[in-house]
PDB file of N, CA, C and O in Angstrom:
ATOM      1  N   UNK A   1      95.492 128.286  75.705  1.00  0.00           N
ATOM      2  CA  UNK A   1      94.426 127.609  74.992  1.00  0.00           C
ATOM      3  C   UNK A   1      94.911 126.198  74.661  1.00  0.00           C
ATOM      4  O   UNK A   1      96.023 125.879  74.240  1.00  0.00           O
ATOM      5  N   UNK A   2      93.787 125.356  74.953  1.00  0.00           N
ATOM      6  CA  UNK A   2      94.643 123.828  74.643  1.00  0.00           C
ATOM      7  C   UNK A   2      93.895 123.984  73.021  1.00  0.00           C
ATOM      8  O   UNK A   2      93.391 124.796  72.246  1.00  0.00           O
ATOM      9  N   UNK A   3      94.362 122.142  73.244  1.00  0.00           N
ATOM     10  CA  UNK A   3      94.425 121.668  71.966  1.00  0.00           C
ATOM     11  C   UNK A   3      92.856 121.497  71.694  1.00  0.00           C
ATOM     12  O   UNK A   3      92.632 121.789  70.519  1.00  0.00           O
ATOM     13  N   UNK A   4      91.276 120.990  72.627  1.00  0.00           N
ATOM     14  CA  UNK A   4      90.181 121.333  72.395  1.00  0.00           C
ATOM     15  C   UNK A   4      89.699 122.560  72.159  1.00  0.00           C
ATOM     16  O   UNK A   4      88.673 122.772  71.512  1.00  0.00           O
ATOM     17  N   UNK A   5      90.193 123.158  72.512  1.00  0.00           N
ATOM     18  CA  UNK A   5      89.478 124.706  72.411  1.00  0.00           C
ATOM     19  C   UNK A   5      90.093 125.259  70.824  1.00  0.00           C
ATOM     20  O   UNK A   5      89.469 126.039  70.106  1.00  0.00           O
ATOM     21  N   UNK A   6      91.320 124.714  70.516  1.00  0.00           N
ATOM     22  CA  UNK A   6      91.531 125.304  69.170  1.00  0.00           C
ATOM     23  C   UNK A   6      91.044 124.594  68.308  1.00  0.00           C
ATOM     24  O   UNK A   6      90.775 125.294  67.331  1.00  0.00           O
ATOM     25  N   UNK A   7      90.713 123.260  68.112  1.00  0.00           N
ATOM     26  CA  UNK A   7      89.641 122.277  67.359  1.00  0.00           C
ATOM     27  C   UNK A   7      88.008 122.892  66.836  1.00  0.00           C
ATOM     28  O   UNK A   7      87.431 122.977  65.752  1.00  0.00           O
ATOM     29  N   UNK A   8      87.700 123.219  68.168  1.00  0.00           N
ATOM     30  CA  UNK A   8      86.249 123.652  68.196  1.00  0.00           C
ATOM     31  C   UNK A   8      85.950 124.888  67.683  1.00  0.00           C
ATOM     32  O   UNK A   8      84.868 125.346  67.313  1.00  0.00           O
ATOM     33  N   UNK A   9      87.554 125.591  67.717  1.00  0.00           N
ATOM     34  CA  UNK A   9      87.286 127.518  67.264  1.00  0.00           C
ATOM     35  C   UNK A   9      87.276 127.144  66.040  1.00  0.00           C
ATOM     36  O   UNK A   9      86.383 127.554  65.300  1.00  0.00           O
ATOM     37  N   UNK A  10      88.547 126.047  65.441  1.00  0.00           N
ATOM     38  CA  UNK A  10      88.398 126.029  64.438  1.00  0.00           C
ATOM     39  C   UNK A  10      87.500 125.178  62.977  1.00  0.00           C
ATOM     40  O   UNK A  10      87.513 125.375  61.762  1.00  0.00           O
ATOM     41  N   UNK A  11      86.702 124.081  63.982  1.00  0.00           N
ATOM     42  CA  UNK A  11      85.754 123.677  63.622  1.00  0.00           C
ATOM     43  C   UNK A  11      86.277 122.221  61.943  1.00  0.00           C
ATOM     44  O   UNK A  11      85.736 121.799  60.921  1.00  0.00           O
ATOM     45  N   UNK A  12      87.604 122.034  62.699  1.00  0.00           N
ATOM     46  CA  UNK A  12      88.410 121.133  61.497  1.00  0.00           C
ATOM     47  C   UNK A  12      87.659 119.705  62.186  1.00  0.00           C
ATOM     48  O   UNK A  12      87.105 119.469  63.259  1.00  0.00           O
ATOM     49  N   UNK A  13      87.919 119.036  61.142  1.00  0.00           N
ATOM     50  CA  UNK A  13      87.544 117.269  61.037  1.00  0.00           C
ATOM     51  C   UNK A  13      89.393 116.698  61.358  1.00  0.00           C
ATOM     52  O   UNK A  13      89.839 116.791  60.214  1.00  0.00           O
ATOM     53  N   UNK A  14      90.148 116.383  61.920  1.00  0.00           N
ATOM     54  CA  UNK A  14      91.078 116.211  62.603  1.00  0.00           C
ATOM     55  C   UNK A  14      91.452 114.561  62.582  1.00  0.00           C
ATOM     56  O   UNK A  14      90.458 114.010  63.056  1.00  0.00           O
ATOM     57  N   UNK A  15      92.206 113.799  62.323  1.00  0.00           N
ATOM     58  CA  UNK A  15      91.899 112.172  62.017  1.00  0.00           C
ATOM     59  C   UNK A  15      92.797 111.855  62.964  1.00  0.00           C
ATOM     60  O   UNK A  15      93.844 112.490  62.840  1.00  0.00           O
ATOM     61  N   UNK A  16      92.772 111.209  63.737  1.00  0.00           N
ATOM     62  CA  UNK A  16      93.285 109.944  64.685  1.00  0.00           C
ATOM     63  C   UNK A  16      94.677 109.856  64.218  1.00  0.00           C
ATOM     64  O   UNK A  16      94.853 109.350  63.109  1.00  0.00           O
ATOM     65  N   UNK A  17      96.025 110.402  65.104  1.00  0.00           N
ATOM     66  CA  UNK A  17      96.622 110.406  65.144  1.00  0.00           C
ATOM     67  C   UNK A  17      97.657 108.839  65.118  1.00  0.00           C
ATOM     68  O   UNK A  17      98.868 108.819  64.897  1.00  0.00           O
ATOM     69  N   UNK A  18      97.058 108.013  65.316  1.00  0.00           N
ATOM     70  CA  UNK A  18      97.317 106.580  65.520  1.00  0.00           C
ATOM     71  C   UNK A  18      97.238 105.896  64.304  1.00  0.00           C
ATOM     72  O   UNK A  18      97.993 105.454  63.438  1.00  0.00           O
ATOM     73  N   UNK A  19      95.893 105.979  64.590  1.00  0.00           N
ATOM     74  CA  UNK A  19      95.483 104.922  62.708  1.00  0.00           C
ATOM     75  C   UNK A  19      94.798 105.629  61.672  1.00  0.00           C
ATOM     76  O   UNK A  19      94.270 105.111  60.688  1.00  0.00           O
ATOM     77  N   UNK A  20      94.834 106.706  61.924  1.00  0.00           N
ATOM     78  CA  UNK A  20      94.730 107.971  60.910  1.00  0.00           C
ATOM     79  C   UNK A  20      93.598 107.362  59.845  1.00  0.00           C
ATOM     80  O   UNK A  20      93.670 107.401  58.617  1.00  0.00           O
ATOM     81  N   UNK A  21      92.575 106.809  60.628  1.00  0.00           N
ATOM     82  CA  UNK A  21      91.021 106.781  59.956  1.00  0.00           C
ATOM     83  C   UNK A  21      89.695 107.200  60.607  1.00  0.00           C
ATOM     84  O   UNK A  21      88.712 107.137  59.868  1.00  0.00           O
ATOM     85  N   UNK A  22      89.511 107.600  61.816  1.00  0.00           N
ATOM     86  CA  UNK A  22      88.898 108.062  62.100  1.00  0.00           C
ATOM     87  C   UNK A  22      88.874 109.562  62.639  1.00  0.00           C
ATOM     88  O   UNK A  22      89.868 110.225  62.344  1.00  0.00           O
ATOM     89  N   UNK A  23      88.139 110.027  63.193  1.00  0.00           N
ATOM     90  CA  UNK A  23      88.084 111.438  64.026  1.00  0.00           C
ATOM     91  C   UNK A  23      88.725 111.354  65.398  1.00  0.00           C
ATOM     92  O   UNK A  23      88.432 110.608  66.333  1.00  0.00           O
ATOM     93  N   UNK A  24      89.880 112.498  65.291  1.00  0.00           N
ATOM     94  CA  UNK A  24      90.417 112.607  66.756  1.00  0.00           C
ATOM     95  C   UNK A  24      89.656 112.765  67.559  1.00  0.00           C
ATOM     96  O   UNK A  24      88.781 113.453  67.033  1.00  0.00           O
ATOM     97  N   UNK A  25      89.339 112.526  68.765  1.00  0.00           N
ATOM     98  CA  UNK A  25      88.280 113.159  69.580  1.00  0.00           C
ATOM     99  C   UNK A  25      89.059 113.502  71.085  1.00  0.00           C
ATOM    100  O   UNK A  25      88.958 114.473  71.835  1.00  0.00           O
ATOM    101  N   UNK A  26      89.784 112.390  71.155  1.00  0.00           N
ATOM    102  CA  UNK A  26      90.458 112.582  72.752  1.00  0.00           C
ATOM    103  C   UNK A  26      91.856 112.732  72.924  1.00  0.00           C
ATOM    104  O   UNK A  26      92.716 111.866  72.767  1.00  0.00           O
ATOM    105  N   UNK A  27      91.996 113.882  73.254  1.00  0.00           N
ATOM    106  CA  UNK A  27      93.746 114.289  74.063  1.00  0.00           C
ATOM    107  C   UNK A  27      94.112 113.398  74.324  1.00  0.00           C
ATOM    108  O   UNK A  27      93.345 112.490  74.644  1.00  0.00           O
ATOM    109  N   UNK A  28      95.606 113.218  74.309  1.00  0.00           N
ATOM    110  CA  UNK A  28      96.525 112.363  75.330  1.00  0.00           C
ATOM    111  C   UNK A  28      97.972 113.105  74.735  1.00  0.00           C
ATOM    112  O   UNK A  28      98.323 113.578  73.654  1.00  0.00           O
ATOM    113  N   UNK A  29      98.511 112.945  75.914  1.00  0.00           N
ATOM    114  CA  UNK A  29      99.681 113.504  75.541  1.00  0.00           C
ATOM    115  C   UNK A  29     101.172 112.288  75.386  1.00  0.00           C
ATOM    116  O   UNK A  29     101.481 111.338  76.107  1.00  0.00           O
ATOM    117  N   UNK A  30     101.543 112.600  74.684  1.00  0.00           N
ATOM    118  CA  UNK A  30     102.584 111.927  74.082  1.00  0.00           C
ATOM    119  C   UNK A  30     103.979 111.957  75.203  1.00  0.00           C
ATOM    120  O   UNK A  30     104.750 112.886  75.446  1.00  0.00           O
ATOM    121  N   UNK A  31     103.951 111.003  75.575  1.00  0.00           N
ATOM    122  CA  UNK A  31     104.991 111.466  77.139  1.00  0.00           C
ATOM    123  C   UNK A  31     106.627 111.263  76.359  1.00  0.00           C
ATOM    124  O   UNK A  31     107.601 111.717  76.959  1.00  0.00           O
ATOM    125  N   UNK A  32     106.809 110.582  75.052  1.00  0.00           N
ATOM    126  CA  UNK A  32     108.128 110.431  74.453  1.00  0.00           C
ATOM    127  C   UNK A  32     108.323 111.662  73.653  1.00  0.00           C
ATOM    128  O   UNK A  32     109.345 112.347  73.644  1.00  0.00           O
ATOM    129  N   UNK A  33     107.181 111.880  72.948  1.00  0.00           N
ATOM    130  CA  UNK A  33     107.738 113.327  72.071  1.00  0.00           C
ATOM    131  C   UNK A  33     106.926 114.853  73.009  1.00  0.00           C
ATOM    132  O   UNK A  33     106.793 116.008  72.605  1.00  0.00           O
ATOM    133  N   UNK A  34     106.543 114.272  74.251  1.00  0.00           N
ATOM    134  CA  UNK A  34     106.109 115.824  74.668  1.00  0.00           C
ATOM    135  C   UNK A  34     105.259 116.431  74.378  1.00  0.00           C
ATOM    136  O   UNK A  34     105.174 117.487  75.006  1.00  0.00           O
ATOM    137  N   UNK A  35     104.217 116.179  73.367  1.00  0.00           N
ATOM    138  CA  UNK A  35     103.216 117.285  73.070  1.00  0.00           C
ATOM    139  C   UNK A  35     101.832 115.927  73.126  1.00  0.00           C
ATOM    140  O   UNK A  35     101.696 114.799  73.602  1.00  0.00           O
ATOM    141  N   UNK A  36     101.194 116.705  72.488  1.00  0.00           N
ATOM    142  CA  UNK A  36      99.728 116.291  73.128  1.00  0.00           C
ATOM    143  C   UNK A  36      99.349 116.027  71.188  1.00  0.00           C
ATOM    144  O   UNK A  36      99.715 116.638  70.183  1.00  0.00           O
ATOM    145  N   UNK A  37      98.319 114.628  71.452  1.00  0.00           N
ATOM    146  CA  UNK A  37      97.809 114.039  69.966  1.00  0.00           C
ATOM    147  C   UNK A  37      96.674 113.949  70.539  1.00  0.00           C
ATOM    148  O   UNK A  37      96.465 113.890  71.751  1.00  0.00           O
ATOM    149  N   UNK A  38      95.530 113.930  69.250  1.00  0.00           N
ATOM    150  CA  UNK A  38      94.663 113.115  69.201  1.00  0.00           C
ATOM    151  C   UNK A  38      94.399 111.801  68.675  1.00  0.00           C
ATOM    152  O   UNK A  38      94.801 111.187  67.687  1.00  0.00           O
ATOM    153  N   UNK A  39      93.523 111.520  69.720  1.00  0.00           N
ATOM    154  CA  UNK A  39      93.257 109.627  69.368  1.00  0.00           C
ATOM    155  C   UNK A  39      91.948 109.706  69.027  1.00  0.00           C
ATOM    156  O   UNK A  39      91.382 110.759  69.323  1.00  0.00           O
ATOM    157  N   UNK A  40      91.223 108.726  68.390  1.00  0.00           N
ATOM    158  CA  UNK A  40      90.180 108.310  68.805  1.00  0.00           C
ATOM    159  C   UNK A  40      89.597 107.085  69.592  1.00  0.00           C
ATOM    160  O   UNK A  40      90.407 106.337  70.139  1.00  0.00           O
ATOM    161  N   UNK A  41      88.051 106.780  69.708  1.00  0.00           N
ATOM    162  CA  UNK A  41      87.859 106.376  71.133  1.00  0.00           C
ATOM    163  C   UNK A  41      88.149 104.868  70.624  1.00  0.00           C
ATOM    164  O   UNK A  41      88.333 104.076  71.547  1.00  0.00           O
ATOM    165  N   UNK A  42      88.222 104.328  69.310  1.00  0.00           N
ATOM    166  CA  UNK A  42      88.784 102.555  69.336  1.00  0.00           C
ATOM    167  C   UNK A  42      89.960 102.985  69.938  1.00  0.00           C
ATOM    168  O   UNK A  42      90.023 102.608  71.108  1.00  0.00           O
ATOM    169  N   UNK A  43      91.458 104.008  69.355  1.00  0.00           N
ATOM    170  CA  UNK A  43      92.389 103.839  69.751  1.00  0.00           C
ATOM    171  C   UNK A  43      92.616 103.821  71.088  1.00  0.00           C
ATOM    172  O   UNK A  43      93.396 102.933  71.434  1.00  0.00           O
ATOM    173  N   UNK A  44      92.091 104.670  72.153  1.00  0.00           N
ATOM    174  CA  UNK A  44      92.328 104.783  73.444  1.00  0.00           C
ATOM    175  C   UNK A  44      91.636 103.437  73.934  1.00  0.00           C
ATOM    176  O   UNK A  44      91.979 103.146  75.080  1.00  0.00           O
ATOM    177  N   UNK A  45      90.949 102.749  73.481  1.00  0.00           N
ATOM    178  CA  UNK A  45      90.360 101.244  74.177  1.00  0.00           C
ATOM    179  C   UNK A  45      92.256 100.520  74.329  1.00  0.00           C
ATOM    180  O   UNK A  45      93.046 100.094  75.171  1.00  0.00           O
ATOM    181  N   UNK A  46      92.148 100.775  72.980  1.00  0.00           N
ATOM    182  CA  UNK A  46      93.578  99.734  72.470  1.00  0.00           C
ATOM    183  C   UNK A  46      95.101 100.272  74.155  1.00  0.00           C
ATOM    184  O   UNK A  46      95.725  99.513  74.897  1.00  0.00           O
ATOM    185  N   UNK A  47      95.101 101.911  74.068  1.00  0.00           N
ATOM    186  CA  UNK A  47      96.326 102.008  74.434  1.00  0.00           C
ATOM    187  C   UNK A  47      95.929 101.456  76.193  1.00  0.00           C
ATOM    188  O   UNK A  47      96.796 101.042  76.962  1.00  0.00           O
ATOM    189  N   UNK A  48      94.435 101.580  76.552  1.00  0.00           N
ATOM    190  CA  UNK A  48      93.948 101.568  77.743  1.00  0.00           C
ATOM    191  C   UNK A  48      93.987  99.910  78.078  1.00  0.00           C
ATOM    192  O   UNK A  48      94.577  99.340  78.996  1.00  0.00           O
ATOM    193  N   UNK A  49      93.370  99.494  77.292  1.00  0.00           N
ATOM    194  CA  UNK A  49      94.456  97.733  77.596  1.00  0.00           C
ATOM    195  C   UNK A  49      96.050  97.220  77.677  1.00  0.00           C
ATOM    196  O   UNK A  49      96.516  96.264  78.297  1.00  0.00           O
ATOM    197  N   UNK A  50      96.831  98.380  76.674  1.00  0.00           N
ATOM    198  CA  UNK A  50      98.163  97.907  76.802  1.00  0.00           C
ATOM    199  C   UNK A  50      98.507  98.571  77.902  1.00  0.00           C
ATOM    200  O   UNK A  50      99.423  98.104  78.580  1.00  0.00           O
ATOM    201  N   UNK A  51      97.983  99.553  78.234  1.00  0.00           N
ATOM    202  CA  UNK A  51      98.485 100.066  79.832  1.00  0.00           C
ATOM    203  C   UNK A  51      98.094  99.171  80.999  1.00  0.00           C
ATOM    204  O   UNK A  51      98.896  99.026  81.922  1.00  0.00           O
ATOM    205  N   UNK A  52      97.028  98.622  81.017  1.00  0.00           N
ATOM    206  CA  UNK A  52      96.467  97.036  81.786  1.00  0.00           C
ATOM    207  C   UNK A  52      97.533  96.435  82.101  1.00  0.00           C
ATOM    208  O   UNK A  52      98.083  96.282  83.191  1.00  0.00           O
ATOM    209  N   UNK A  53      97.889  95.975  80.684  1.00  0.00           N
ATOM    210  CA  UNK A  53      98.793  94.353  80.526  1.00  0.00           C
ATOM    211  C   UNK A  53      99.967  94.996  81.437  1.00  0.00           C
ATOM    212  O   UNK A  53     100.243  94.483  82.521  1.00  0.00           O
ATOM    213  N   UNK A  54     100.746  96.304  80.884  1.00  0.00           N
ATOM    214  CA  UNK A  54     101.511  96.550  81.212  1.00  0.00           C
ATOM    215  C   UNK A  54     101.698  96.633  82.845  1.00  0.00           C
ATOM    216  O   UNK A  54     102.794  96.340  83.324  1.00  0.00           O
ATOM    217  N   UNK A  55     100.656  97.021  83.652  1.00  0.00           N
ATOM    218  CA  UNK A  55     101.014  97.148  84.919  1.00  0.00           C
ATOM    219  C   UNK A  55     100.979  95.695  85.342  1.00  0.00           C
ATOM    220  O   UNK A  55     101.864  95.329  86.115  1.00  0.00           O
ATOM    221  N   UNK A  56     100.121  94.865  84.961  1.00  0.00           N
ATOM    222  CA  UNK A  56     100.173  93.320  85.648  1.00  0.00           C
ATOM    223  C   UNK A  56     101.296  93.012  85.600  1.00  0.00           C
ATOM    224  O   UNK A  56     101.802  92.595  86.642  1.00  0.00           O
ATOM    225  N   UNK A  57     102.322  93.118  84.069  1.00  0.00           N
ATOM    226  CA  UNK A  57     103.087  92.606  84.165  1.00  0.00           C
ATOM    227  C   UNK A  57     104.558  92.944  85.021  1.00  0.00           C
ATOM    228  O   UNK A  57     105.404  92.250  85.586  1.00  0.00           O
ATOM    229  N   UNK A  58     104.377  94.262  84.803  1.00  0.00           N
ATOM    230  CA  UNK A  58     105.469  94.828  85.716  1.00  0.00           C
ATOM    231  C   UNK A  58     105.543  94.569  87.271  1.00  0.00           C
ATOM    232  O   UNK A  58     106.615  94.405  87.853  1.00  0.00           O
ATOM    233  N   UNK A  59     103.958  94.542  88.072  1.00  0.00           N
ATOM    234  CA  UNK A  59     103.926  93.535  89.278  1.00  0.00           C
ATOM    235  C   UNK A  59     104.479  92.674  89.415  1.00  0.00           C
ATOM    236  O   UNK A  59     105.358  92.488  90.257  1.00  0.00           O
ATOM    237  N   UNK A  60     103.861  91.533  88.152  1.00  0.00           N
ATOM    238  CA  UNK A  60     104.214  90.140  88.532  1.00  0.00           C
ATOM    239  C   UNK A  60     105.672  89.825  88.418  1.00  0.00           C
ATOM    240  O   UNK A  60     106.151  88.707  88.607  1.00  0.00           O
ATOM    241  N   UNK A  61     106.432  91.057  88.048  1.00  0.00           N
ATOM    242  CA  UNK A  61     108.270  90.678  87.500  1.00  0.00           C
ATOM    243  C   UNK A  61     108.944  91.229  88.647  1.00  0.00           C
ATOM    244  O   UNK A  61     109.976  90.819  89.179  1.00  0.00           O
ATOM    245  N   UNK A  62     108.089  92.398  89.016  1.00  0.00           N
ATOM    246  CA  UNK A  62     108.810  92.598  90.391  1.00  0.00           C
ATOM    247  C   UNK A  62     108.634  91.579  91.302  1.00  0.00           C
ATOM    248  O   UNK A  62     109.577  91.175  91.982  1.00  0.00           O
ATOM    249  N   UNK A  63     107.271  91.020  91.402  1.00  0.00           N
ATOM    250  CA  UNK A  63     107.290  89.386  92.887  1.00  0.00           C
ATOM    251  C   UNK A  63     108.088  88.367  92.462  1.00  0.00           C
ATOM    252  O   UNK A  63     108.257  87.456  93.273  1.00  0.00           O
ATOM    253  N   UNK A  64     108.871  88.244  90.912  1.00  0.00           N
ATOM    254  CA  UNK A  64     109.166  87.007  90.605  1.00  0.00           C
ATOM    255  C   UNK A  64     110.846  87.950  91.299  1.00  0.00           C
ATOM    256  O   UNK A  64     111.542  87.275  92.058  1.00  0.00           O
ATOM    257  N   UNK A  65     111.276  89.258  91.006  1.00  0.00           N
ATOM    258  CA  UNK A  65     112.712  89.419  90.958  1.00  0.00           C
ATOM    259  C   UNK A  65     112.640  88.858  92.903  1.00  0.00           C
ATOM    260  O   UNK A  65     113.021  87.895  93.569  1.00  0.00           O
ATOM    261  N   UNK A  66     112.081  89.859  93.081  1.00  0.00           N
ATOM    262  CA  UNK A  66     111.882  89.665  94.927  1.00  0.00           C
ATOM    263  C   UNK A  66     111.707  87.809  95.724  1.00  0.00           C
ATOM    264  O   UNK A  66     111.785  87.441  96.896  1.00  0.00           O
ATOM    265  N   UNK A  67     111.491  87.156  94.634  1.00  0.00           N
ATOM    266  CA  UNK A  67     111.451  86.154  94.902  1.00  0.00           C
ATOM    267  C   UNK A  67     112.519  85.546  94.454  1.00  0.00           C
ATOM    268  O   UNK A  67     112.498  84.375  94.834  1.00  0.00           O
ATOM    269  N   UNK A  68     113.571  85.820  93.739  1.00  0.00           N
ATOM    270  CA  UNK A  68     114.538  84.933  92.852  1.00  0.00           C
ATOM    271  C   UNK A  68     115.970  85.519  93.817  1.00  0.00           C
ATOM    272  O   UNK A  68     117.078  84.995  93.926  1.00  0.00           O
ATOM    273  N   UNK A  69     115.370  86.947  94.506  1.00  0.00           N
ATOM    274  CA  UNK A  69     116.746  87.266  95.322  1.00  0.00           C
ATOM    275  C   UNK A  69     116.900  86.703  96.166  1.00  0.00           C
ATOM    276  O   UNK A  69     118.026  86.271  96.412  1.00  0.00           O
ATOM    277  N   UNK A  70     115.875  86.465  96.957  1.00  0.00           N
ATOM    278  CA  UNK A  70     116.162  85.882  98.601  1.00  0.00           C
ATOM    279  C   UNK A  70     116.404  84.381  98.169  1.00  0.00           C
ATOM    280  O   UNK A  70     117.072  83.834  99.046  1.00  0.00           O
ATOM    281  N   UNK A  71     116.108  83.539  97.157  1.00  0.00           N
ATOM    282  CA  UNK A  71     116.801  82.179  96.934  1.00  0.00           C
ATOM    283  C   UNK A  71     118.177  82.557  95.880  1.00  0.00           C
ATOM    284  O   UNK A  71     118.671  81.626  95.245  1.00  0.00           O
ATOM    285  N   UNK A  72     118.725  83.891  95.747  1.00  0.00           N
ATOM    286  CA  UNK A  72     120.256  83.880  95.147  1.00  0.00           C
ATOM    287  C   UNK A  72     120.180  83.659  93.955  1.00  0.00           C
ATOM    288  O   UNK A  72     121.200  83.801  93.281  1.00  0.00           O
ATOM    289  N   UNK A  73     119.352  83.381  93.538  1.00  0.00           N
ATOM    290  CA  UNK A  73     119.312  83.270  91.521  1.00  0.00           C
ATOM    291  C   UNK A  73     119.652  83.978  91.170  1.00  0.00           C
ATOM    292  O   UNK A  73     118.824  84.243  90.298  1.00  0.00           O
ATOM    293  N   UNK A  74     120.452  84.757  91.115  1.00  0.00           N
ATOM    294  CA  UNK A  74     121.382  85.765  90.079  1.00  0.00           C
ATOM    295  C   UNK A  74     120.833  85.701  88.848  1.00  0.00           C
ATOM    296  O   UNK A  74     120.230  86.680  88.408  1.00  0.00           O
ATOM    297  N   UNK A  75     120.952  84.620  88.163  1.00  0.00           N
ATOM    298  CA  UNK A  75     121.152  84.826  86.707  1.00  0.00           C
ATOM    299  C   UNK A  75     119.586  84.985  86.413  1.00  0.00           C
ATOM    300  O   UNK A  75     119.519  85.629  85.365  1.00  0.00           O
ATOM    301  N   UNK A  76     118.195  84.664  86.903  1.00  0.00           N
ATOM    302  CA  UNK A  76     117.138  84.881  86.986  1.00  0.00           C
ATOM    303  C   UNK A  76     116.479  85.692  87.180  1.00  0.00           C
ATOM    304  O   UNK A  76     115.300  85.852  86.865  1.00  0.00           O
ATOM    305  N   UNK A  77     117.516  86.621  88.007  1.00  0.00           N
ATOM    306  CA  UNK A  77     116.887  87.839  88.027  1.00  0.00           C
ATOM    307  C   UNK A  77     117.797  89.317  87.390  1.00  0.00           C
ATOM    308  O   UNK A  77     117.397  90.480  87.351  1.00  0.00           O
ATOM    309  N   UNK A  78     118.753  88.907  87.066  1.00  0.00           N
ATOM    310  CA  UNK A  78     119.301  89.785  86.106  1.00  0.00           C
ATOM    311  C   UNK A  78     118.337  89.487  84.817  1.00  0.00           C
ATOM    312  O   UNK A  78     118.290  90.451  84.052  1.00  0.00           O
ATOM    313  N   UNK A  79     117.457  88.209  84.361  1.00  0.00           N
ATOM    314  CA  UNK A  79     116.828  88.229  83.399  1.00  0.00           C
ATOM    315  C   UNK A  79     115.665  89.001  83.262  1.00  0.00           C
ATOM    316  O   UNK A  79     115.292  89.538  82.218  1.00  0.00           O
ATOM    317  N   UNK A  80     115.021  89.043  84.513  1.00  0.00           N
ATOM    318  CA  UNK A  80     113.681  90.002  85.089  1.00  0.00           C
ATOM    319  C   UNK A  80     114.306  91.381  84.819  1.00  0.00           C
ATOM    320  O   UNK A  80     113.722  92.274  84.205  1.00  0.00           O
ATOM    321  N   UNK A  81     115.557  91.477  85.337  1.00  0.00           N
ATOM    322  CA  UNK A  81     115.573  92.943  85.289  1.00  0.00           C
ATOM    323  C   UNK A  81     115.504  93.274  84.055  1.00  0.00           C
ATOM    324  O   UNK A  81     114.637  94.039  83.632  1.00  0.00           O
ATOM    325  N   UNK A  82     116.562  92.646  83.204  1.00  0.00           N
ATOM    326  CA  UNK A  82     116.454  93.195  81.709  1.00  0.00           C
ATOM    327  C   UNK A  82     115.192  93.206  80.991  1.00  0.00           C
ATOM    328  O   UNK A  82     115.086  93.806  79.921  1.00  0.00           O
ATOM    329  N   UNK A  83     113.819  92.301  81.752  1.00  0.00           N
ATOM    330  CA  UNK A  83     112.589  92.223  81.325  1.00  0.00           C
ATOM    331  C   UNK A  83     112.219  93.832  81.664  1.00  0.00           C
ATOM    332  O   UNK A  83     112.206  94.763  80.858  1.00  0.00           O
ATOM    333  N   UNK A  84     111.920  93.872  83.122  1.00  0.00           N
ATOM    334  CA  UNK A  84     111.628  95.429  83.257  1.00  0.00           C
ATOM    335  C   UNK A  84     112.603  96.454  82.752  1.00  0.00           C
ATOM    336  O   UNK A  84     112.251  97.632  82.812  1.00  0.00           O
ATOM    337  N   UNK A  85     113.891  96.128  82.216  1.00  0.00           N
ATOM    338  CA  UNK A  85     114.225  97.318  81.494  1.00  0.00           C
ATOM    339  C   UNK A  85     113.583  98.031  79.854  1.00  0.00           C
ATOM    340  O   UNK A  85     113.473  99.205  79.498  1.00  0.00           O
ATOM    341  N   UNK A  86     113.341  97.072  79.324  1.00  0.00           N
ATOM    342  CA  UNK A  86     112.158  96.951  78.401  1.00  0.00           C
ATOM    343  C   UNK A  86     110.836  97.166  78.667  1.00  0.00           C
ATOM    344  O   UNK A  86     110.246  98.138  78.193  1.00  0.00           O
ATOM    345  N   UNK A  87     110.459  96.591  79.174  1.00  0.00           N
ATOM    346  CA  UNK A  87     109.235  97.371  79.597  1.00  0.00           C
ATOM    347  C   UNK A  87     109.046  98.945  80.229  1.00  0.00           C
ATOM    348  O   UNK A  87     107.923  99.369  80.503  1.00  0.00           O
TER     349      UNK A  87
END
């Protein structure tokens, strides 16, 4: 039984695991602590843009590393990397 089906049996008002003011409404699972929260639907706008930014940016650091190797910049792209190690 997931986590909707025990909500609905149990018929609780459940608050947004995030900013803990509104109503949970939507699963997501927590890929650092492993289990599954509820969000609600402002919060998932929010995490659904930082997941956006996040892939552009991780593209654009990989074309800059791929570009900084074949001209030998070392020190430019050890900086990228430590960018994508953070990220």
């Amino acid at each position: 039984m997931d986590l909707n089906h025990i909500l609905i049996s149990v018929g609780k008002m459940i608050k947004c695991d995030l900013c803990k003011k509104r109503k949970g409404e939507i699963p997501v699972t927590d890929e650092k602590a492993g289990k599954q929260i509820l969000i609600c639907e402002s919060c998932d706008l929010d995490l659904f843009d930082a997941r956006t930014l996040q892939n552009k940016l991780v593209k654009e650091i990989k074309i800059q590393i791929k570009h900084h190797k074949k001209r030998q910049n070392i020190p430019a792209v050890n900086s990228l990397e430590y960018l994508m190690s953070i990220i």
